[in-house]
Wavefront OBJ file of the C-alpha trace (Angstrom):
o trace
v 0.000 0.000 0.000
v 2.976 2.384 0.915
v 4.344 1.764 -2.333
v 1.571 2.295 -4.240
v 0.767 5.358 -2.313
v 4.625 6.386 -3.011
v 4.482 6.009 -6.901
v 1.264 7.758 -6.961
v 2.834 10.964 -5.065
v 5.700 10.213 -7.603
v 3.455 10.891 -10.455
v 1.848 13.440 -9.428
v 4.836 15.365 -8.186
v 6.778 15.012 -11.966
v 3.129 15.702 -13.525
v 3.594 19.099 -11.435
v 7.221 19.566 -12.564
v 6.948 18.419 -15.761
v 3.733 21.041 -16.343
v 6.310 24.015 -15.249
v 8.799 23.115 -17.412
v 6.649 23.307 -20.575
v 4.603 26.148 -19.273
v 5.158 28.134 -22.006
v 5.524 32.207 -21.533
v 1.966 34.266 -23.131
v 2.342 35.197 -26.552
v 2.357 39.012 -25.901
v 2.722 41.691 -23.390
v 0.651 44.451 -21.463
v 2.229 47.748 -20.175
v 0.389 49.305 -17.620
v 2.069 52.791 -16.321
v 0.004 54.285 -12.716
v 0.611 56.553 -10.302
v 2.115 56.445 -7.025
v 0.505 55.405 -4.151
v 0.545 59.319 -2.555
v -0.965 59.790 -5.679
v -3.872 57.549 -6.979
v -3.353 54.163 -4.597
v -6.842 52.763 -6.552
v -5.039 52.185 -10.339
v -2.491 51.026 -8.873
v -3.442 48.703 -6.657
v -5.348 47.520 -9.997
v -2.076 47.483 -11.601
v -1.073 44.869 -8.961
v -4.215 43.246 -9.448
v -3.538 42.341 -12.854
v -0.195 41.451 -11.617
v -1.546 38.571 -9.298
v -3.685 37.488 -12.565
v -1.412 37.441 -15.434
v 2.297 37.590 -13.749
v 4.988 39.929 -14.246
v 6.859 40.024 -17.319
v 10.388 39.766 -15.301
v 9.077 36.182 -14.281
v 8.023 34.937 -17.535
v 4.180 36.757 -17.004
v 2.202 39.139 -19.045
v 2.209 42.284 -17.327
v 5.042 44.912 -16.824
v 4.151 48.108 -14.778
v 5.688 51.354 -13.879
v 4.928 54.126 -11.860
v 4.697 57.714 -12.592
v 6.349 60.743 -11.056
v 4.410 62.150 -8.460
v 5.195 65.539 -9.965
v 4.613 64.756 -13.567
v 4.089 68.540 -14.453
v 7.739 69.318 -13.845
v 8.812 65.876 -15.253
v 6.606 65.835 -18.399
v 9.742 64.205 -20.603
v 10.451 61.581 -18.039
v 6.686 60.652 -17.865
v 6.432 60.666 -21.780
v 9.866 58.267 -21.531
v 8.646 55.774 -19.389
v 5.405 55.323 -21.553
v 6.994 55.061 -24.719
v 10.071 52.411 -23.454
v 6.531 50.028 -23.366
v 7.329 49.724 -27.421
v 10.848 48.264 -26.743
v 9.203 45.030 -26.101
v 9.069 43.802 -29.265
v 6.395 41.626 -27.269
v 4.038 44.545 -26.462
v 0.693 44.848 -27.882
v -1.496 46.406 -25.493
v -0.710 49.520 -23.321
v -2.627 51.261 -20.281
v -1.983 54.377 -18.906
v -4.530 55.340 -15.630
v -4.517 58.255 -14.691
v -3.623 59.326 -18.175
v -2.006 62.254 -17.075
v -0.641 64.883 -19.238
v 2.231 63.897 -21.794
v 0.238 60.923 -22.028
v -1.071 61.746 -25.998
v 2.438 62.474 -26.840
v 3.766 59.360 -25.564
v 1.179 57.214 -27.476
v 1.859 59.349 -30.774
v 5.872 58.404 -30.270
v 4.653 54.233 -29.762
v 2.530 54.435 -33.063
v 5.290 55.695 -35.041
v 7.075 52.869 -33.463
v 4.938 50.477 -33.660
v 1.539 50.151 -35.029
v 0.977 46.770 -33.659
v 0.119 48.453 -29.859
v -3.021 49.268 -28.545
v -2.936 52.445 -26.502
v -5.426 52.686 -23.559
v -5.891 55.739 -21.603
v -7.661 55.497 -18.255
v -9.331 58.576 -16.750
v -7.479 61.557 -19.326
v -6.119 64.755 -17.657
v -6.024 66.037 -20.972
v -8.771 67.484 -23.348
v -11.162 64.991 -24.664
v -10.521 66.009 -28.609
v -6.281 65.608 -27.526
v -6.433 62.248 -25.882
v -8.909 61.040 -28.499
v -7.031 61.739 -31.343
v -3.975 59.834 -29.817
v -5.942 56.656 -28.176
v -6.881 53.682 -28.924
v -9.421 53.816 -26.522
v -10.189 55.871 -23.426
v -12.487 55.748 -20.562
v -12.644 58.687 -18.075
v -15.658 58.946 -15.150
v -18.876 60.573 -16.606
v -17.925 64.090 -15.286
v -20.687 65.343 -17.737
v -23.956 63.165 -15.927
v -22.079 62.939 -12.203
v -22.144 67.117 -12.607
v -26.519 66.430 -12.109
v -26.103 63.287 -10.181
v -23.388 64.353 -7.097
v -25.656 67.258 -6.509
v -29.054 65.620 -6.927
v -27.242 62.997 -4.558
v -26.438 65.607 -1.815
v -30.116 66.748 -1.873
v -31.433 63.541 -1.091
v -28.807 63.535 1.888
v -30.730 66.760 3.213
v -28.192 68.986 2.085
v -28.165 72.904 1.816
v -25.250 73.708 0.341
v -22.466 72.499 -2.118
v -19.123 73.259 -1.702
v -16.831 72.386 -4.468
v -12.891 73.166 -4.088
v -10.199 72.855 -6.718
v -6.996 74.728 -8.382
v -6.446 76.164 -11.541
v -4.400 72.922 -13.195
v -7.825 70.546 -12.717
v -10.104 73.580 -14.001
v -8.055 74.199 -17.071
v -9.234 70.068 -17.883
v -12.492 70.529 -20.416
v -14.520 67.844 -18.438
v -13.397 68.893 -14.982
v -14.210 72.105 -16.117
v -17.454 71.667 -17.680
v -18.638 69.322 -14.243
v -18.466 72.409 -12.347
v -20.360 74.056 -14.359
v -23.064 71.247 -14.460
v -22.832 71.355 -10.958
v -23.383 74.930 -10.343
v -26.103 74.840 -12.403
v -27.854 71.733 -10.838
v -27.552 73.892 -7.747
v -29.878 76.194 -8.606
v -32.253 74.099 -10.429
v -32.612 71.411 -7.266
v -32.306 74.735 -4.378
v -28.893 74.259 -3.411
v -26.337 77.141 -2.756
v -23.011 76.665 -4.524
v -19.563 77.630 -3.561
v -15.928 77.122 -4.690
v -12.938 77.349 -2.620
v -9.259 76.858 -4.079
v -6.798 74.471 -2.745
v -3.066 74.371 -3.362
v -2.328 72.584 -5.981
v -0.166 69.168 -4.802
v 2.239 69.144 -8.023
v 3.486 72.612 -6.889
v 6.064 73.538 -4.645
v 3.816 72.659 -1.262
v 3.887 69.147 -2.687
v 1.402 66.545 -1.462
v 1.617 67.026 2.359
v 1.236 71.219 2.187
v -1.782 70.404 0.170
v -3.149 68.305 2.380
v -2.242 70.318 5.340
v -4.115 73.224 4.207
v -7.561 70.975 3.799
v -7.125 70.155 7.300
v -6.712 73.642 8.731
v -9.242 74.963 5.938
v -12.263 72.860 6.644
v -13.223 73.310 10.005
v -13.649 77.190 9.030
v -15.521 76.065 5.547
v -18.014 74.384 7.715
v -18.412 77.175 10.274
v -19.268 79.191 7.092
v -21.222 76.977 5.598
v -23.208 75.023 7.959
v -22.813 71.459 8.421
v -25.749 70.485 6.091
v -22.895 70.936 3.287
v -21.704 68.453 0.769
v -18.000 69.290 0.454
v -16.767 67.846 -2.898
v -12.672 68.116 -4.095
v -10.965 67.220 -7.329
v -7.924 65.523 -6.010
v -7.503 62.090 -4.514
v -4.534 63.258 -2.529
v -7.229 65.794 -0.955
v -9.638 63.333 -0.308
v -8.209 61.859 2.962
v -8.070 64.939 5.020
v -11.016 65.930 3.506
v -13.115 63.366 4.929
v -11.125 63.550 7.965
v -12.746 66.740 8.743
v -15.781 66.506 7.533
v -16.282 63.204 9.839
v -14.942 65.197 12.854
v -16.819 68.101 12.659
v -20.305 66.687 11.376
v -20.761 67.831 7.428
v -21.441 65.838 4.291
v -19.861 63.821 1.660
v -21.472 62.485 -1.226
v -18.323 60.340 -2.910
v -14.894 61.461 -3.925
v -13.756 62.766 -7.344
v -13.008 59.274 -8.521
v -14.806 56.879 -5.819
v -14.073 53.899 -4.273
v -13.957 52.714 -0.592
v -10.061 53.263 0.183
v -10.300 56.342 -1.356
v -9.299 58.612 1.482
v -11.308 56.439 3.952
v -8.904 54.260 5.414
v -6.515 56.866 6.266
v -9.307 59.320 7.365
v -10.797 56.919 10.059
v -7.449 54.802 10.416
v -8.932 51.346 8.723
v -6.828 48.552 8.464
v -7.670 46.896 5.558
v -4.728 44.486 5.046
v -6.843 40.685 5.489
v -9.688 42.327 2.858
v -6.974 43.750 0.484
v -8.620 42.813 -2.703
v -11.954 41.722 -1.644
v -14.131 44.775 -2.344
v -17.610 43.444 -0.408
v -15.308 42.817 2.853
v -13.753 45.932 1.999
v -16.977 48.165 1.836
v -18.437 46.150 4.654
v -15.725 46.935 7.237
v -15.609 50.918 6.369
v -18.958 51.322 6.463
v -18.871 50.051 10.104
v -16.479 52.580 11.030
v -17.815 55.480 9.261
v -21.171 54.416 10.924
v -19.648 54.344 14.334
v -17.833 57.357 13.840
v -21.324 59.151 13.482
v -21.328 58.956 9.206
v -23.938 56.921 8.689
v -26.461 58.891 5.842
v -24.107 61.287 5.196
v -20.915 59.647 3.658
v -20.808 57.841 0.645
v -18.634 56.108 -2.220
v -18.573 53.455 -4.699
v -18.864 49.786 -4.019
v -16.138 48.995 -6.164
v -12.442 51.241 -7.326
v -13.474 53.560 -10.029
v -9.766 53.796 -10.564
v -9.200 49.910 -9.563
v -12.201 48.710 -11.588
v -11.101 50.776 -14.764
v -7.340 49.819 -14.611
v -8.439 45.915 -14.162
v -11.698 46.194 -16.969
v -9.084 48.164 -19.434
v -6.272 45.548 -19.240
v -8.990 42.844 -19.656
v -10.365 44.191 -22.808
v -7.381 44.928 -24.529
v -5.635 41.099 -23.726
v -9.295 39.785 -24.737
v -8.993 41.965 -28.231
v -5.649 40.847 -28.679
v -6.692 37.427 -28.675
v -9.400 37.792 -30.619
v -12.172 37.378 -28.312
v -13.601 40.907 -28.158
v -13.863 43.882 -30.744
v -12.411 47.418 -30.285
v -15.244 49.783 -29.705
v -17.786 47.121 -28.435
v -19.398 48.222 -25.483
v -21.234 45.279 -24.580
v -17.453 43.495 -24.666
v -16.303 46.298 -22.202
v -18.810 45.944 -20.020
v -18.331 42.190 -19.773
v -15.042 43.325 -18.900
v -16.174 45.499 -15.908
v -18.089 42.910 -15.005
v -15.865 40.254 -14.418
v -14.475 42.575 -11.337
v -17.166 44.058 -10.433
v -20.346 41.467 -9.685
v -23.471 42.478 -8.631
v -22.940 46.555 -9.162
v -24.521 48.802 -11.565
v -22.648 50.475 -14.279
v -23.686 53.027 -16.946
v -22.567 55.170 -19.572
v -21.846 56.354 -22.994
v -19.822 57.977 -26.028
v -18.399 60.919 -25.499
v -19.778 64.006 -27.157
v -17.834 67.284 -28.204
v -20.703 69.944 -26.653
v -18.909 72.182 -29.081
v -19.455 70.007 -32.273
v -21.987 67.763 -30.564
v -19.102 64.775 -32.916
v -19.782 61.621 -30.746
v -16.391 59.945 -29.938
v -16.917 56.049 -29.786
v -12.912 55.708 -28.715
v -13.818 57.672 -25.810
v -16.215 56.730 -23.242
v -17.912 57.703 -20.028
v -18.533 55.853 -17.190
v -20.204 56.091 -13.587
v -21.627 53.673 -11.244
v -24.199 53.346 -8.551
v -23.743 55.651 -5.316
v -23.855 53.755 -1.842
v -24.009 56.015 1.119
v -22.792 53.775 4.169
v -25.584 53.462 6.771
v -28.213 53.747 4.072
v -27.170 51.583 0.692
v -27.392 52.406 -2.968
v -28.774 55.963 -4.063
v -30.157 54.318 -7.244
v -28.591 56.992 -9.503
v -27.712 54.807 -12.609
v -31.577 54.958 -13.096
v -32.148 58.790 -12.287
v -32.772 60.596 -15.808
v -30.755 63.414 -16.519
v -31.927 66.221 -18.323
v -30.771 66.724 -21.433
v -29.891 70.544 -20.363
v -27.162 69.245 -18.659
v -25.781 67.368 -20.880
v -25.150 69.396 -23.427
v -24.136 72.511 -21.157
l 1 2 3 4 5 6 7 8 9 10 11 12 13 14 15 16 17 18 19 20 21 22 23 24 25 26 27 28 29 30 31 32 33 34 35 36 37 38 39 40 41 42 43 44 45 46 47 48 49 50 51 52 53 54 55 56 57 58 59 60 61 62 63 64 65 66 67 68 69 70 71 72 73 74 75 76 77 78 79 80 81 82 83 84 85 86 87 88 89 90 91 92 93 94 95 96 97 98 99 100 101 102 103 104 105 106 107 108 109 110 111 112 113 114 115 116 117 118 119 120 121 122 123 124 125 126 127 128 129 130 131 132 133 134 135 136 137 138 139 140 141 142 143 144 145 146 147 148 149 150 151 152 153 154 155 156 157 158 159 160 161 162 163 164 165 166 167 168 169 170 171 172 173 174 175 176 177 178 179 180 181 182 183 184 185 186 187 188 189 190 191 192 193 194 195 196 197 198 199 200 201 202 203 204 205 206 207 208 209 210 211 212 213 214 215 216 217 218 219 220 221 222 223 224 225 226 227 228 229 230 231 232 233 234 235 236 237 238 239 240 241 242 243 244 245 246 247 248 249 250 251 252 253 254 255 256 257 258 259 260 261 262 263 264 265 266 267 268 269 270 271 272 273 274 275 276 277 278 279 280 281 282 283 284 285 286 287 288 289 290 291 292 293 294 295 296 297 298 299 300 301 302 303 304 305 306 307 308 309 310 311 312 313 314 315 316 317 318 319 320 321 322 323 324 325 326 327 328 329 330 331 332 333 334 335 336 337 338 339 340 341 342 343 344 345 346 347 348 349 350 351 352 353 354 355 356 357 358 359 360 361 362 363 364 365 366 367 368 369 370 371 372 373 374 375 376 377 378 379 380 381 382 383 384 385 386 387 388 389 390 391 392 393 394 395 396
């Protein structure tokens, strides 16, 4: 019996071997350049997703990834550099950039005339729609256009009175950040809601990261003495988000869901979550901040996205380009993308569409907008992938 028992473990053990040996390497390569952590943790903790999924090319996988500088203003060339060396791989045929920050459209003209063989995929463009689109493959940024009428028609239903909305110049120079604002303002007025805009420093200049973040936290507490504390506060950087929220929590306002939501954005390091044994599982992930948001007094008037925006995108982009590349999906098919989302995303609601030049009113199929359900912890989902937009707002 031992023996048989010792020639079975024998076979299975050189089955195992002999299965890594002739493991053969995948028959192309994705790129997919993020941000730091300081920066956008969400895309790239979808970076590492994809990681875990496919392998990294330095081991034989099918993903390489870089990071970003944190100040990619001042270090535009270096950016565009580290995007383009993707084309050296004579193996590359897919690559991601999220967030597609600026230099990003230059760096995907320089791969084309390298190589016309790559897909170029830009995730959540900081530059103007009719720029990125001309350079991409494909892009998907957050529907900045319809979340202008939903974030606000969202705050109303959480009782609020007033919408604050603070930014810097850099992120209102950006045509859909921009034009969201606008929307916004506008939707104030229309649904009763006072608007207001405060300026922030902006965390690619000299303060850097922690002065920006330094001056939301001595900032807020006077914004809410202003304002009252049935106020939606509402900023355009993920770097701001954390303190943000930190403040808002403390001294009793509103928060309807960061720029680009997700439940670690800016909540675990606002209410000191330790998320480390749900890293990756997004239900245990929402389930355990919500419970601390709830006790800390948040519940109805904090909210998010079940799932990454920047996580789901990163993961649904990579997806869709290896599932093109292999023939099993078709450039420009929505219904393919949002099988794509899908597979990381079960169970939540996703909508959105082409988007259109309000200029031109050109529809841009390469370029699409996206936005999911909102969940306010303590109370669930808002149902606003079903609320009807008015067309007003749209085309403002």
């Amino acid at each position: 019996m031992r023996r048989w028992a010792a020639l079975l473990l024998g076979g299975m053990l050189f089955l195992l071997l002999a299965s890594c040996a002739f493991a053969e390497e995948p028959a192309f390569h994705i790129g997919i350049a993020t941000l730091t952590v300081s920066q956008a943790e969400d895309t790239l903790r979808g970076a590492e997703r994809m990681l875990q999924e496919y392998g990294d090319v330095a081991n034989g996988g099918m993903i390489k990834h870089v990071t970003m500088p944190d100040n990619f203003m001042s270090e535009m060339e270096t950016t565009i550099t580290q995007i383009t060396s993707f084309a050296d791989d004579p193996k590359m045929k897919v690559v991601i950039v999220d967030d597609a920050i600026p230099g990003t459209s230059e760096a995907f003209r320089r791969i084309h005339e390298k190589r016309d063989d790559i897909l170029c995929f830009a995730g959540e463009p900081q530059e103007d729609p009719n720029v990125i689109g001309g350079a991409a493959d494909f892009a998907i940024g957050v529907d900045n256009i319809v979340r202008g009428y939903l974030i606000i028609h969202s705050a109303k239903e959480l009782g609020a009175k007033t919408f604050v909305h603070i930014s810097f110049p850099r992120h209102m120079s950006y045509e859909l950040l921009s034009r969201r604002r606008n929307i916004m303002e506008e939707a104030c007025k229309e649904l009763g809601l006072t608007f207001a805009f405060e300026t922030a420093p902006d965390p690619t200049s000299d303060v850097g990261m922690a002065g920006a973040q330094q001056f939301i936290l001595e900032k807020v507490p006077a914004w809410i003495d202003k304002y009252g504390k049935d106020t939606v506060f509402f900023c355009t950087n993920d770097g701001q988000t954390e303190p943000l929220l930190k403040q808002v929590a403390k001294y009793g306002a509103l928060f309807v869901e960061p720029d680009l939501p997700s439940p670690i954005m800016g909540y675990p390091g606002a209410f000191g979550i330790d998320l480390s044994a749900e890293k990756g599982d997004w239900p245990a992930i929402l389930k355990k901040v919500e419970k601390v948001v709830i006790d800390e007094g948040g519940a109805g008037r904090m909210g998010t996205w079940a799932f990454s925006y920047g996580w789901s995108t990163v993961c649904a982009l990579t997806e869709y380009g290896k599932r093109i590349t292999e023939g099993k999906a078709t450039l420009g098919n929505l219904n393919d993308l949002w099988d794509c989302y899908a597979k990381y995303t079960p169970g939540a609601q996703w909508n959105g569409n082409a988007y259109v030049d309000a200029k031109t009113s050109v529809k841009m199929n390469n370029f699409v907008l996206v936005y999911q359900d909102t969940y306010i912890f303590g109370k669930g989902y808002l149902n606003t992938t079903s609320v009807e937009v008015p067309e007003k707002f749209k085309n403002m």
